[in-house]
C-alpha positions in Angstrom: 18.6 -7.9 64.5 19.0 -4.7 62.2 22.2 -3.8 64.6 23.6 -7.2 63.7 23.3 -7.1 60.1 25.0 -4.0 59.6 27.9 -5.1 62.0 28.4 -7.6 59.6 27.7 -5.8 56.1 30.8 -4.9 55.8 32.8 -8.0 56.1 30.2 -9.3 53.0 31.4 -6.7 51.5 34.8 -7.3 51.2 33.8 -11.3 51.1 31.9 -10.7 47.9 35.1 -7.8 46.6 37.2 -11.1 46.9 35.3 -13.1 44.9 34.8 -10.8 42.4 38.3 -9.9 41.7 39.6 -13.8 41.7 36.9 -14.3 39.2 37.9 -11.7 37.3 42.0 -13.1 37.8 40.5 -16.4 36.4 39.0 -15.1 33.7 41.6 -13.1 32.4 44.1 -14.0 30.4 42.9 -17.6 30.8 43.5 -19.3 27.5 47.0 -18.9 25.8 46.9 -18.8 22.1 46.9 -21.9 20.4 50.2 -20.8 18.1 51.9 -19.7 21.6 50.6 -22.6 23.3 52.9 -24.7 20.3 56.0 -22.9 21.3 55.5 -23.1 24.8 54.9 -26.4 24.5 58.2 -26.8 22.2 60.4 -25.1 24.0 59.0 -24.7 27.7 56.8 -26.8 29.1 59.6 -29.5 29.5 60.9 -27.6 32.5 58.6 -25.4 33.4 55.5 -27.7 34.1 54.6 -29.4 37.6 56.4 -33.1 37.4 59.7 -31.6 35.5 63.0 -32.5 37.0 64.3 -29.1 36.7 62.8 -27.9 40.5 64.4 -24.7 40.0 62.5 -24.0 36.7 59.1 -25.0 38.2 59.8 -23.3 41.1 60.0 -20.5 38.8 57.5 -21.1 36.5 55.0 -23.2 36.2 52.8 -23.6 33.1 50.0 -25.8 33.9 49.3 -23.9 37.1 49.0 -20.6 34.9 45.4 -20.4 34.9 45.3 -20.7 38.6 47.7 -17.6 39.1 46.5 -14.1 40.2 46.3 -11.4 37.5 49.2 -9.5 39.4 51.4 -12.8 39.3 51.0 -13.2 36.0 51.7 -9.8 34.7 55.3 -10.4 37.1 56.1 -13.9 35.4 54.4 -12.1 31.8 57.6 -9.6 32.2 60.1 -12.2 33.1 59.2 -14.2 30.0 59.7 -11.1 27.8 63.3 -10.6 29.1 64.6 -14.0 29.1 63.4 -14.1 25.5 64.6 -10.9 24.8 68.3 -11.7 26.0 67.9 -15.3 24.4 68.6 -16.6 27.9 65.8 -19.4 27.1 65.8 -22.1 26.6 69.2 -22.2 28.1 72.2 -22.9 26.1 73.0 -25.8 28.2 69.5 -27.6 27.6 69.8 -26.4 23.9 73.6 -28.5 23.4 71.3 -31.4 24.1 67.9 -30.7 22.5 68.7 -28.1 19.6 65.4 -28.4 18.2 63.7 -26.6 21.3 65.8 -23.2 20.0 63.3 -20.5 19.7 63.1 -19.3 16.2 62.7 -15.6 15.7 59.4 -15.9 14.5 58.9 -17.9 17.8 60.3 -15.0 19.7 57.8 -12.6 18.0 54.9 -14.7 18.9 55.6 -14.8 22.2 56.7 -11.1 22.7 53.5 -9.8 20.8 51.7 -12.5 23.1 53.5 -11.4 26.6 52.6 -7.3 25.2 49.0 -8.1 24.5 48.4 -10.4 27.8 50.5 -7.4 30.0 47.9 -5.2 29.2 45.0 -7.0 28.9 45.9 -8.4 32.4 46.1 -4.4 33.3 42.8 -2.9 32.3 
């Protein structure tokens, strides 16, 4: 009996190491300002949320699976947010000719670069 449990301690070990670090991927960076949320919700969630026609963009990125990413995942997409604002390649200029309201203010692009920053290394701690 004592030969069988430690035969098998170390596969609860790394059982219970799993666990622990998708809790800890859950729990960070779970909720998304409320004042980012507002932009997101603006400017991206039309195409990047699951049931959007633009494939490709979900594909990409989706928003209302965020809280169901990994902490690594998230830190990628984090850094891929911060360039496309960055280069103003989002929204794109095509979508905004139809839907100029969804344009990303400068303030907007503040909010979300201080928010992509702050998550990036909250998410790396």
């Amino acid at each position: 009996m004592k030969t069988r449990f430690w035969s098998i301690l170390p596969g609860i070990v790394v059982i219970l190491s799993v666990a622990m670090l998708s809790m800890k991927d859950i729990q960070k960076g779970e909720n998304i300002p409320e004042d980012v949320k507002e932009i997101l919700s603006n400017s991206c969630y039309a195409c990047h949320s699951t049931g959007a026609k633009a494939e490709k963009a979900v594909k990409a990125l989706d928003f209302r699976k965020w809280n169901d990413l990994k902490a690594t995942k998230k830190v990628g997409l984090l850094n891929s947010i911060s360039e496309v604002v960055e280069e103003d390649a989002m929204p794109p200029e095509k979508f905004l000719k139809k839907y100029p309201e969804k344009a990303l203010s400068g303030e907007d692009k503040e909010k979300i670069l201080e928010w992509t920053k702050k998550e990036t290394a909250k998410l790396m701690e």
